[in-house]
C-alpha positions as CSV (number, residue, x, y, z in Angstrom):
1,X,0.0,0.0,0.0
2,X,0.8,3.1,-1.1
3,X,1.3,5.9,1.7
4,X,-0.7,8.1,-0.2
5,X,-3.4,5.4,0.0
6,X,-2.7,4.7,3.8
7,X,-4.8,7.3,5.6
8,X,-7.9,6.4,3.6
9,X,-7.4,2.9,4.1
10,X,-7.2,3.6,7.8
11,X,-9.8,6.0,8.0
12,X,-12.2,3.1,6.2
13,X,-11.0,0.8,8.4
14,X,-12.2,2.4,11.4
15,X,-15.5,3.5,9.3
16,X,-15.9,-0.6,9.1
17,X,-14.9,-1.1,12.7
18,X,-17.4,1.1,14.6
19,X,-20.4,-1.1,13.5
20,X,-19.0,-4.7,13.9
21,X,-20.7,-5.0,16.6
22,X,-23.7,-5.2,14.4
23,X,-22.1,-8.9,12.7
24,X,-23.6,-10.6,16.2
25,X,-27.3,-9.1,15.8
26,X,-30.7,-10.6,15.3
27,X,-33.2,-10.4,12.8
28,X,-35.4,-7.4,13.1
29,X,-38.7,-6.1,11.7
30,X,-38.7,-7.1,7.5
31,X,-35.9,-9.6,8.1
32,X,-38.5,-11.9,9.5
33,X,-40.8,-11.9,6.1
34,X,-37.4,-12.1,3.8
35,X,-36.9,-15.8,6.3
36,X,-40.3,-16.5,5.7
37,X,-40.2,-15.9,2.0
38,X,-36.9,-17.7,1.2
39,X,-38.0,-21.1,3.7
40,X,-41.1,-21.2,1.6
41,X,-43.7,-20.0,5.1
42,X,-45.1,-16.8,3.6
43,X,-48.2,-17.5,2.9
44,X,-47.6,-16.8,-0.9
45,X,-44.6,-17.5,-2.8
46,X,-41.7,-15.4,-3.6
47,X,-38.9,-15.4,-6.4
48,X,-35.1,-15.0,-4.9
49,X,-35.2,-11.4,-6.8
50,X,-38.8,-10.6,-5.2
51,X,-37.9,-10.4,-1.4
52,X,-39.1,-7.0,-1.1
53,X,-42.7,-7.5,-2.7
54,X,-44.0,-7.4,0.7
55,X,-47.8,-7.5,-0.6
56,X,-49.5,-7.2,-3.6
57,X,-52.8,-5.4,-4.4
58,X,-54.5,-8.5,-5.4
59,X,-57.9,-10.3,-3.9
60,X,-56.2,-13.8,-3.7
61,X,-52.6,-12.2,-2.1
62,X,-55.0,-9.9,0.5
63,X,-57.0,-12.7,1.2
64,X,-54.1,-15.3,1.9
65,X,-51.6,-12.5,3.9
66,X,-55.0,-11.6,5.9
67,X,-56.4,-14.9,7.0
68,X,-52.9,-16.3,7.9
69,X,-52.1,-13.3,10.0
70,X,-49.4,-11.6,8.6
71,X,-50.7,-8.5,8.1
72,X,-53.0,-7.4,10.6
73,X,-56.7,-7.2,9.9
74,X,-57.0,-3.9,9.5
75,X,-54.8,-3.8,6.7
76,X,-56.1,-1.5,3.7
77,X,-57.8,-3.5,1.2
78,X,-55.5,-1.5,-2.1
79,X,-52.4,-2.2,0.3
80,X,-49.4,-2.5,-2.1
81,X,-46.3,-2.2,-1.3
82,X,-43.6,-3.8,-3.7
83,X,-40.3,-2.6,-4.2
84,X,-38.2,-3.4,-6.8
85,X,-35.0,-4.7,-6.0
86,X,-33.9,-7.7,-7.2
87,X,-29.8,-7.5,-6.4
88,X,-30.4,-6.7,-3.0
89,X,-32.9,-9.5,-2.9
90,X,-30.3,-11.9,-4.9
91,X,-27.6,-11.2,-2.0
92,X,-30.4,-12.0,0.9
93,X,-31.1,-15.6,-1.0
94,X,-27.7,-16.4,-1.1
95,X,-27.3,-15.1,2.7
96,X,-29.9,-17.8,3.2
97,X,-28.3,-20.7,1.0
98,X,-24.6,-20.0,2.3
99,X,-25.9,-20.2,6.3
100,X,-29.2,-20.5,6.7
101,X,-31.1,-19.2,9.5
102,X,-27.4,-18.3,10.8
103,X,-26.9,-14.4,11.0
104,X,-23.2,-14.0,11.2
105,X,-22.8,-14.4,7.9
106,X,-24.9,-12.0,6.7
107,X,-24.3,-9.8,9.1
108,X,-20.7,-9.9,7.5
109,X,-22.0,-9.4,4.0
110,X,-23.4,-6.7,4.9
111,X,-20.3,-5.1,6.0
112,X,-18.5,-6.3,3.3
113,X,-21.3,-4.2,1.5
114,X,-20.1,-1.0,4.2
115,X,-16.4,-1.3,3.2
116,X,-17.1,-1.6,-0.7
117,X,-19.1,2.0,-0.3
118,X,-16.5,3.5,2.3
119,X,-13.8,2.5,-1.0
120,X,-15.9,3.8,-3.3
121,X,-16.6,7.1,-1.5
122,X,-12.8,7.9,-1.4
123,X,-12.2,6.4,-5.1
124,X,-15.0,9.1,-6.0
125,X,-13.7,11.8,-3.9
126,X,-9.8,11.3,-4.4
127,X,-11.2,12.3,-8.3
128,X,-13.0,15.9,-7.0
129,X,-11.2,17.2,-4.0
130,X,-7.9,18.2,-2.9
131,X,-6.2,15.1,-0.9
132,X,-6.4,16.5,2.5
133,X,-9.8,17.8,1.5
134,X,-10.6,14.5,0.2
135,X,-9.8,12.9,3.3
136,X,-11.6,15.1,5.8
137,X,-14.9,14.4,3.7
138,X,-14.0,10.6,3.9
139,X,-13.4,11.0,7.5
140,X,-16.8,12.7,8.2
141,X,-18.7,9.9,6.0
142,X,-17.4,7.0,8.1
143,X,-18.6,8.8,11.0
144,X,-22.2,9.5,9.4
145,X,-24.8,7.6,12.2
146,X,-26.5,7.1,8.7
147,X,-24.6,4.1,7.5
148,X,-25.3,2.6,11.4
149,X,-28.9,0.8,10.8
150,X,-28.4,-0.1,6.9
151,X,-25.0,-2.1,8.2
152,X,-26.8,-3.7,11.1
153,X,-30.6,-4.5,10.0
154,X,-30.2,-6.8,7.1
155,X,-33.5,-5.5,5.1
156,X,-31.6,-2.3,5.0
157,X,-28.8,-3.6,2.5
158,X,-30.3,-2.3,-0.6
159,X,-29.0,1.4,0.4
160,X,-25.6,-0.1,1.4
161,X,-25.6,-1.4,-2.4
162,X,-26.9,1.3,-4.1
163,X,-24.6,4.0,-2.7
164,X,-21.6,1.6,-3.2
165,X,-22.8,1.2,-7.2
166,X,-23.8,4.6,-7.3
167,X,-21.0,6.2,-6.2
168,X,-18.6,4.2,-8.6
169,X,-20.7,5.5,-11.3
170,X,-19.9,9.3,-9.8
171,X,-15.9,8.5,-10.0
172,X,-16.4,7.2,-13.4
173,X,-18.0,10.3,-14.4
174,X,-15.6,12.5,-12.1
175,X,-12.4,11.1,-14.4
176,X,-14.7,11.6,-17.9
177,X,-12.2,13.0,-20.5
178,X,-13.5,16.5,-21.4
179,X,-15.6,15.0,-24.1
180,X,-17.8,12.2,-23.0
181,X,-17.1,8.7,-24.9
182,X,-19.2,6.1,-25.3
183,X,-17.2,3.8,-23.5
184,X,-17.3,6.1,-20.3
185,X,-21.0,7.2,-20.8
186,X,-21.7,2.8,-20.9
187,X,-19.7,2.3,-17.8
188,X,-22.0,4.8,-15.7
189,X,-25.2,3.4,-17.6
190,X,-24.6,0.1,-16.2
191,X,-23.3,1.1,-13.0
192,X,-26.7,3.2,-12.8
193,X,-28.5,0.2,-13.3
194,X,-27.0,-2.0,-10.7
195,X,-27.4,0.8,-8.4
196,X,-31.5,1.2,-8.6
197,X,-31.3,-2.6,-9.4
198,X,-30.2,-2.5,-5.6
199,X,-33.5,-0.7,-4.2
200,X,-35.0,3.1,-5.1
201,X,-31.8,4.8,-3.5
202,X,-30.4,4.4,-6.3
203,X,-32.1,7.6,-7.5
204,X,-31.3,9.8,-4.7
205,X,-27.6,9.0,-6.1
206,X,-28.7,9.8,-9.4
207,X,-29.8,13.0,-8.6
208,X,-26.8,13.9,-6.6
209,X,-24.6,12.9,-9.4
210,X,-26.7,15.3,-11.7
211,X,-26.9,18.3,-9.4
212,X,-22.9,18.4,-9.1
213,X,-22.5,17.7,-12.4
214,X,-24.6,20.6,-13.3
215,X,-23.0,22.8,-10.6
216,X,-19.7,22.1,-10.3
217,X,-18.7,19.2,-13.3
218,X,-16.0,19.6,-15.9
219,X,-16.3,21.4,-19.3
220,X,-18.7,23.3,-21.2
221,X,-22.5,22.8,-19.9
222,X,-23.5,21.0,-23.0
223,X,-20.5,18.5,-22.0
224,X,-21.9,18.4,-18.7
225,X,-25.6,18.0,-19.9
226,X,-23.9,14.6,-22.2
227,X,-22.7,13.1,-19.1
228,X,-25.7,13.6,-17.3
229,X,-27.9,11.8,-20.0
230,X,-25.8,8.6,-19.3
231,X,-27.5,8.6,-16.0
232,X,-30.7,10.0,-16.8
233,X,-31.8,7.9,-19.2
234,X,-31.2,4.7,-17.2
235,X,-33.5,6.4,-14.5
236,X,-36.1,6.4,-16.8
237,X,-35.6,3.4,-18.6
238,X,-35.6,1.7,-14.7
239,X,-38.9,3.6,-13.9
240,X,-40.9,2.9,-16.9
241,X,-39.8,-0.8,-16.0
242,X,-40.3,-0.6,-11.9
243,X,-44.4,0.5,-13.2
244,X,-45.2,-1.7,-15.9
245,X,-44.0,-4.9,-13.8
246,X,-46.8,-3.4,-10.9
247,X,-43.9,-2.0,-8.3
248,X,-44.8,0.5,-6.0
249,X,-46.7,1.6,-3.0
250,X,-50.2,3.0,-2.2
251,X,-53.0,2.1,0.6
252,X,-50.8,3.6,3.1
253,X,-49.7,7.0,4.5
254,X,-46.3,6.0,5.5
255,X,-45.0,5.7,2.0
256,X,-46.3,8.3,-0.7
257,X,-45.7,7.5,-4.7
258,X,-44.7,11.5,-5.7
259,X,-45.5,10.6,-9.5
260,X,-49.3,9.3,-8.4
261,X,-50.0,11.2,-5.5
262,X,-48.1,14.6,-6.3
263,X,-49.9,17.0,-4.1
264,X,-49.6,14.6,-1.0
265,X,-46.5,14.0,-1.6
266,X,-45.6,18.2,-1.8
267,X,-47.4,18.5,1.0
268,X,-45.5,15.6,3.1
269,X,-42.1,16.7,1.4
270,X,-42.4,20.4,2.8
271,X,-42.4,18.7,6.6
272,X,-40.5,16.2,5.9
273,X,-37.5,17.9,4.3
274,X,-36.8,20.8,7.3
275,X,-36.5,17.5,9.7
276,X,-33.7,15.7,7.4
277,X,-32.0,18.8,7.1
278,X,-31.9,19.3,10.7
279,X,-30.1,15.8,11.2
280,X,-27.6,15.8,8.2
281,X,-26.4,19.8,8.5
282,X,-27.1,20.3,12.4
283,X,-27.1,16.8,13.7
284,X,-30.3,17.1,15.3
285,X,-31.4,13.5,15.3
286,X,-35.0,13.4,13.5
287,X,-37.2,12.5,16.6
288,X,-35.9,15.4,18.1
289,X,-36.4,18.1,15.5
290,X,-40.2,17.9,14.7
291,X,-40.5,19.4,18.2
292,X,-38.0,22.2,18.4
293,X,-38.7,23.7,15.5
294,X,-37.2,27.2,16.8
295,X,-34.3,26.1,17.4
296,X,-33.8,24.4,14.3
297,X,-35.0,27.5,12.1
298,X,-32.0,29.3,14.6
299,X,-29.2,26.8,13.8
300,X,-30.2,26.8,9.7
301,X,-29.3,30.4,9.6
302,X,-25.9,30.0,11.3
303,X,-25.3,27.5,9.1
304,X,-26.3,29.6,6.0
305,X,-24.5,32.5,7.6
306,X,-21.5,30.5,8.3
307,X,-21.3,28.8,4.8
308,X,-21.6,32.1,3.0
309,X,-18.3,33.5,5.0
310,X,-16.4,30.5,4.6
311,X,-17.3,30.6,0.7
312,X,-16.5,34.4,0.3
313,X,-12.8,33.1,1.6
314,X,-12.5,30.3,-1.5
315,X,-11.3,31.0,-4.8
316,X,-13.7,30.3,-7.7
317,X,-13.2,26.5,-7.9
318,X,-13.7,25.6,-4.2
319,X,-16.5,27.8,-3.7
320,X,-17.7,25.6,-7.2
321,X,-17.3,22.3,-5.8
322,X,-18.6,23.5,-2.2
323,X,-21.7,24.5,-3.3
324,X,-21.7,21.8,-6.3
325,X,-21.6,19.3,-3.2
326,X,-24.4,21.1,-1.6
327,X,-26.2,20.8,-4.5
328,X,-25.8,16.9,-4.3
329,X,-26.8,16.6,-1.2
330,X,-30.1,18.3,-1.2
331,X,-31.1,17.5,-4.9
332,X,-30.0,13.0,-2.8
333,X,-32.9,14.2,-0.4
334,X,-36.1,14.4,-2.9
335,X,-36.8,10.8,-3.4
336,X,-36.4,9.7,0.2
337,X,-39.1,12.4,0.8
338,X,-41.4,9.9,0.2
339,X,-40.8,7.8,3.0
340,X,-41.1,9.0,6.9
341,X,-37.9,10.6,8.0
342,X,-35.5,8.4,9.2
343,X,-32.2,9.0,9.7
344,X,-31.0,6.0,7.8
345,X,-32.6,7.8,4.4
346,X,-29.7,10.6,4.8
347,X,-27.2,7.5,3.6
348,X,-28.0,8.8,0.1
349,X,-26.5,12.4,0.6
350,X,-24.6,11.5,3.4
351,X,-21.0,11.2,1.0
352,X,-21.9,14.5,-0.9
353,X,-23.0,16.3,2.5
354,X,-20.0,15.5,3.9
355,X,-17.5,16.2,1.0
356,X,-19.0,20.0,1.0
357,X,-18.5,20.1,4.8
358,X,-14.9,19.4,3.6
359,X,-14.8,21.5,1.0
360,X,-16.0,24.8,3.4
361,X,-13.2,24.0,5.4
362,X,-11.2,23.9,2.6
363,X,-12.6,27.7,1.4
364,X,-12.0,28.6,5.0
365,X,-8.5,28.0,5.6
366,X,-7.7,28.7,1.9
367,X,-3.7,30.0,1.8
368,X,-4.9,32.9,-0.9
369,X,-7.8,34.4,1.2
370,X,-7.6,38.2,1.9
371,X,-8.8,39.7,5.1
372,X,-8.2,40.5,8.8
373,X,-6.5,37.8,10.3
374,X,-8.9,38.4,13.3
375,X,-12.0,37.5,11.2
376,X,-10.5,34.8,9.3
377,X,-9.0,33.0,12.8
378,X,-12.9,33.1,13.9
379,X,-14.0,31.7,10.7
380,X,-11.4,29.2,11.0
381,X,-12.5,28.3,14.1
382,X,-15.9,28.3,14.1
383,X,-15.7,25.6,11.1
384,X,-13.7,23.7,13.2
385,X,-16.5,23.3,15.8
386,X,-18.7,22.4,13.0
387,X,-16.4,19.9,11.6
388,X,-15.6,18.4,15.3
389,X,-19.3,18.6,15.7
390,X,-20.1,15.9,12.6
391,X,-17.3,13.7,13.8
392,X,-18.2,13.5,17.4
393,X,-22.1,13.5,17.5
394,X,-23.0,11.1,15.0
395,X,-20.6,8.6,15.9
396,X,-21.6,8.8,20.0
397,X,-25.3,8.3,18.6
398,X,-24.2,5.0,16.1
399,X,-22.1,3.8,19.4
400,X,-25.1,4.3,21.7
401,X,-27.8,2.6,19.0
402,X,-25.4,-0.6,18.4
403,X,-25.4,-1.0,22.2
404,X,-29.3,-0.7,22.2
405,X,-30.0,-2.8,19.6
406,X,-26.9,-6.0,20.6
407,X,-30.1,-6.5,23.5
408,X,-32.5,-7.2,21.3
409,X,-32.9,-11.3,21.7
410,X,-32.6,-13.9,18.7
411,X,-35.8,-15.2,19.2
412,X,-38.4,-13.7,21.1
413,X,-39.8,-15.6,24.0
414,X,-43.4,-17.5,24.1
415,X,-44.6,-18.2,27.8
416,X,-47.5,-20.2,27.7
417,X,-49.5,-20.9,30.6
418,X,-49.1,-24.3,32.7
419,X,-50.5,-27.1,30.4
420,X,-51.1,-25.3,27.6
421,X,-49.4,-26.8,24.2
422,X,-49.3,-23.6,22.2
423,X,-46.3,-24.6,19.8
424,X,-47.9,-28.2,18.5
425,X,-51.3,-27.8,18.5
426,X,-52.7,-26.6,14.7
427,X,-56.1,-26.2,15.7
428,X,-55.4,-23.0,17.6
429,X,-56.4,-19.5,17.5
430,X,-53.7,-17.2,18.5
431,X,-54.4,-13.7,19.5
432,X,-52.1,-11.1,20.7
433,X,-54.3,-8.0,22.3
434,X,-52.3,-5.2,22.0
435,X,-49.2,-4.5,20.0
436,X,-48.0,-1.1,20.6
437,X,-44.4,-1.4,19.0
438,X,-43.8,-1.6,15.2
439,X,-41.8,-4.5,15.4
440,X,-44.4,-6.5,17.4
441,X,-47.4,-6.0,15.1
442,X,-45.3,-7.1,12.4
443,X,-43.3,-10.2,13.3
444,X,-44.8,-11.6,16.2
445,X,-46.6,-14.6,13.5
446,X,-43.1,-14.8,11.5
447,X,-41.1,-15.4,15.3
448,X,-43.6,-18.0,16.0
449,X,-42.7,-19.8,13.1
450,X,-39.2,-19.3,13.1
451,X,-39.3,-21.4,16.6
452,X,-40.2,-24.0,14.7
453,X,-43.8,-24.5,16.0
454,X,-46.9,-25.5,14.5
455,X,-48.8,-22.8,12.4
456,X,-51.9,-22.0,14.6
457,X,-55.3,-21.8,12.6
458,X,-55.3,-18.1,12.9
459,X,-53.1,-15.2,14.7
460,X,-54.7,-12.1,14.9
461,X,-53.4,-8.7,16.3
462,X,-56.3,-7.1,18.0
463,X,-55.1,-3.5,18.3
464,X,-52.1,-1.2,17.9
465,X,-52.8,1.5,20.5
466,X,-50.3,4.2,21.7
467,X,-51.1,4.1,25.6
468,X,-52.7,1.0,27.4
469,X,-56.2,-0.5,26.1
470,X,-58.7,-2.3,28.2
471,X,-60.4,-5.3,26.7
472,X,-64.2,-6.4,28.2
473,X,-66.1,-9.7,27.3
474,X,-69.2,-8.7,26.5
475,X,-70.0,-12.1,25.9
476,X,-69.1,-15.9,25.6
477,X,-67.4,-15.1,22.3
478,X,-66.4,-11.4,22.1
479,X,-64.0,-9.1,23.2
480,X,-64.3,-5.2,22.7
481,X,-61.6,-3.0,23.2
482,X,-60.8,0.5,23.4
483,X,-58.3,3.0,25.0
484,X,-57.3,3.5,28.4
485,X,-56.3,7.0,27.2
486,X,-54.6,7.7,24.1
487,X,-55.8,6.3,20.8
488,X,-56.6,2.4,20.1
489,X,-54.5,2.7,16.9
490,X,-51.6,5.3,16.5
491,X,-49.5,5.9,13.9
492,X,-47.6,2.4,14.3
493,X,-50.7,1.4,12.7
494,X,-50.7,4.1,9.6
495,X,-48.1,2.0,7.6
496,X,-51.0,-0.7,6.8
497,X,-54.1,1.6,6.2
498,X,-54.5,5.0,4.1
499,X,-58.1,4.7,3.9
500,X,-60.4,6.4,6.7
501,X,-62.7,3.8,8.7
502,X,-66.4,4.5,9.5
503,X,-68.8,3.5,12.4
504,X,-70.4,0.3,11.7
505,X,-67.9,-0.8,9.2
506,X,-67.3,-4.8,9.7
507,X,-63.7,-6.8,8.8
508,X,-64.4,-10.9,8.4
509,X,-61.9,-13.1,8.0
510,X,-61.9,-16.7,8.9
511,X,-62.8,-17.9,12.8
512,X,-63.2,-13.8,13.4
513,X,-64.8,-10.6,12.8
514,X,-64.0,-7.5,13.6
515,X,-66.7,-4.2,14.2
516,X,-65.8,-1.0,14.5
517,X,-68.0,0.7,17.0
518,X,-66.4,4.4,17.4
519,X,-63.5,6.4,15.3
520,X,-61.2,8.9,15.7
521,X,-59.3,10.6,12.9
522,X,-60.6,7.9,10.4
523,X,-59.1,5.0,12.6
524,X,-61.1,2.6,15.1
525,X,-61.4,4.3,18.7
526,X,-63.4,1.4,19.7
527,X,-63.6,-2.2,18.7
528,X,-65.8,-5.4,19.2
529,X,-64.1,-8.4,18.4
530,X,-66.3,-11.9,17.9
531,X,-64.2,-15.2,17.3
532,X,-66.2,-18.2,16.1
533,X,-64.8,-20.2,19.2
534,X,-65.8,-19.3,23.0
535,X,-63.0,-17.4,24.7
536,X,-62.6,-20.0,27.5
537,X,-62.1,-22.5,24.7
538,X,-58.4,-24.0,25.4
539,X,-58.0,-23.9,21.6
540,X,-57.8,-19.7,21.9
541,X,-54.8,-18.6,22.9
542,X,-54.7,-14.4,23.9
543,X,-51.1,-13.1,24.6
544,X,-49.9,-10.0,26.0
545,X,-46.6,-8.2,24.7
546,X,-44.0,-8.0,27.4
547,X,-40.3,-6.0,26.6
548,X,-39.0,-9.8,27.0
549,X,-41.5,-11.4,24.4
550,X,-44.9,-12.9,24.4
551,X,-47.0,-14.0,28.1
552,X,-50.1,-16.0,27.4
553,X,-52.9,-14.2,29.3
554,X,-56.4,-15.8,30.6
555,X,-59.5,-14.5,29.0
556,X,-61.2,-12.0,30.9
557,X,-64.3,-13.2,33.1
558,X,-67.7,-12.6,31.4
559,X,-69.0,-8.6,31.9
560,X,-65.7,-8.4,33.2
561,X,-62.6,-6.4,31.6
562,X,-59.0,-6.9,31.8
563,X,-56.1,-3.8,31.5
564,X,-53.9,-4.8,28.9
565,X,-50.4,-2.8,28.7
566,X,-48.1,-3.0,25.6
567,X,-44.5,-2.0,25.8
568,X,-43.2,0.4,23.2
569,X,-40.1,-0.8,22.5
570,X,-38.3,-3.7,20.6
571,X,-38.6,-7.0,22.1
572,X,-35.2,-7.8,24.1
């Protein structure tokens, strides 16, 4: 090696190193369905390349993910949500065929993944910025907390794979010659390709690389405009393919499609976007921003301020590539406006953030600056802090989130009571009350059957509420249910339904119906649930969520009611 290439390869190295922790972790959330789907359980089948069509908007897919139990019963009957990303799906089937049900592996891939974007980061960077430059951006990207959860949740690959793929494509078009050839213009097609191939970050790379291009790229604009088609056209080649195979997402207000629901999507984006920006230029984590929204509209305009000093010190070509950068970064933004804010969408401009970061501090301490040495020292230093800030923050949050989530436990436990058979017996109904967590709703079916235990006749998840619920038998065969305080169904429960429910409005599936008696901001405030089995029959089995896992629970006494509690974290 090199010893030009030395600090880079350190700097990667420790960028690999902060979440290895993560090779030892669990399965989490979708993890569970990509099991289900590759060992053949999911009650419909699956293609290698199809992991990610979670659920199709079909009578006979609806009526089979319904009645099994996984998806809950309140599940919007034009529910769709199918991504297309059949590499990323490839590399979780071969996860599965190398080591089975053994996560270490994967786990490992999945770094592997980490390392070949950290290489292809600096390969892309090395080509734009001055070296020491170069290597303060590379520096702040291994510290991004945004690279944390796509490295330790499995599903999460795809934006691991798509950055890596996407930012090749970037370097390639970096080192163009001044005049595009059709060689070079190829390479980035294909590489364009393999990145949306991976999932739909590959277009929040795309429109980085376009934005710079535009901005800050070599040669005349219609040179620039050339290079630009090579990934443009892909893009649209990819989407007219992602719609006519059926991919997308509607029935739910989680996810919004910007081409078919543009003004909800406008309207989501202008919330949405403040909150990103408050994580990737202020590191106010995303959770925390919504609700200090002063403070944040405070800390933009130092920013601005601060950017616009340290610019004014750059000559021409830094203050070019600084704000060509910046340009990346926000233009990486738009298509993960479609999903809530998380902070693992910011992976996408996460490389271009931090290489303009970089590049201010480049303008900022910039040898052929004029001024008073007074106001240039504070410049200077105040850069610094921001700098220090990106390096420190993020990586004390990705430190503190690996420790969180190394407590989550392999397998969730399942406490029957004494002389109850609940993991042989088919004939069962299994019922868990109250699911107030995300992760419970969602897996609790696909955990039972990872165990290895019978598939029950039914599982059904009663409620999703955001406080505790209280359930009454109001007779031999039905429970209703409705909050304690707080809502029966909170926004853990928006991801499955985008249409409004009604008063009176009755869900049947088989051995249960459900009746809504009372709403509240178009979801069910109150709920009567009638199983075609008595409640003291031994073949119905109610469970309780506990942070440890799953308690079996006796039916309430008739006219009587029972409090029912539901943790709101991950099982551990």
């Amino acid at each position: 090696m090199t010893p030009q290439r030395a600090p880079a390869a350190l700097l990667i190295a420790l960028g690999v190193a902060l979440r290895a922790r993560a090779i030892g972790f669990t399965r989490v959330a979708d993890d569970w369905y990509h099991l289900s789907m590759v060992e053949g359980s999911y009650p419909v089948r699956r293609a290698p390349w199809e992991l990610y069509d979670f659920i199709r908007a079909t009578p006979a897919e609806h009526a089979a993910l319904l009645a099994r139990g996984t998806f809950p019963w309140w599940t919007d009957p034009d529910l769709h949500i199918a991504a297309w990303r059949p590499l990323a799906s490839l590399t979780l089937s071969l996860d599965h065929a190398l080591w089975a049900r053994n996560t270490v592996g994967a786990h490992a891939h999945s770094l592997a993944w980490l390392a070949a974007l950290l290489v292809a980061a600096w390969w892309w960077l090395a080509a734009i910025l001055p070296r020491r430059v170069a290597l303060l951006a590379l520096a702040l990207l291994c510290a991004d907390e945004a690279l944390t959860v796509p490295t330790a949740w499995l599903a999460n690959r795809p934006s691991l794979m798509s950055g890596a793929f996407g930012l090749v494509a970037m370097g390639v078009m970096a080192r163009r010659r001044a005049e595009p050839t059709r060689a070079e213009a190829m390479r980035v097609a294909g590489l364009t390709i393999a990145s949306m191939a991976s999932g739909e970050y590959g277009f929040a790379l795309a429109g980085c690389a376009v934005a710079y291009e535009l901005v800050a790229g070599r040669g005349a604009l219609r040179e620039r405009v050339r290079a630009c088609a090579a990934v443009v056209l892909p893009c649209a080649l990819y989407l007219a393919a992602w719609r006519a195979l059926g991919h997308g997402v509607r029935g739910t207000v989680s996810y919004v499609d910007p081409i078919a629901h543009t003004a909800t999507w406008l309207a989501l984006a202008a919330v949405r976007l403040p909150v990103l920006l408050a994580e990737l230029v202020l590191t106010v984590p995303v959770e925390r921003a919504a609700s200090h929204v002063g403070a944040v509209f405070v800390g933009f305009v130092v920013a601005a301020v601060l950017a616009a000093i340290a610019l004014a010190r750059g000559d021409g070509a830094q203050r070019g590539k600084a704000v060509g950068l910046g340009a990346g970064a926000l233009a990486a933004l738009v298509p993960v406006l479609s999903a809530p804010p998380m902070g693992r969408l910011l992976l996408a401009a996460g490389p271009a953030f931090a290489a303009s970061l970089a590049a201010l501090a480049g303008c900022a301490w910039s040898p052929t600056a004029s001024g008073r040495r007074a106001v240039a020292g504070g410049v200077r230093a105040l850069v610094a802090c921001a700098v220090a800030l990106h390096l420190a923050a993020p990586v004390a949050r990705a430190w503190s989130d690996l420790a969180a989530a190394s407590w989550v436990t392999p397998d969730a436990t399942f406490r029957a009571l004494p002389g109850v058979d609940a993991c042989h017996a088919r004939d069962q109904d299994h019922v868990l009350l109250a699911a107030r967590a995300f992760e419970t709703v969602h897996t609790a079916p696909l955990r039972w059957q990872a165990r290895g235990c019978a598939r029950p006749r039914t599982w059904r998840v009663l409620s999703a509420p955001d406080g505790d619920v209280i359930a009454v038998r109001t007779d031999d065969r039905t429970l209703t249910m409705q909050p304690r305080g707080g809502a029966l169904f909170s926004s853990v429960a928006a991801l499955w339904r985008a249409a409004p429910m009604g008063a009176g409005d009755r869900v049947t599936m088989p051995g249960f119906e459900a009746a809504v008696q009372a709403v509240s901001g178009g979801l069910p405030a109150r709920v009567a649930y009638t199983f075609d089995r008595s409640l003291d029959d031994p073949r119905v089995v109610l469970w309780q969520a506990t942070p440890w896992g799953f308690e079996q629970v006796r039916p309430p006494a008739l006219r009587g009611g029972r409090l029912v509690a539901a943790p709101s974290g991950a099982l551990r």
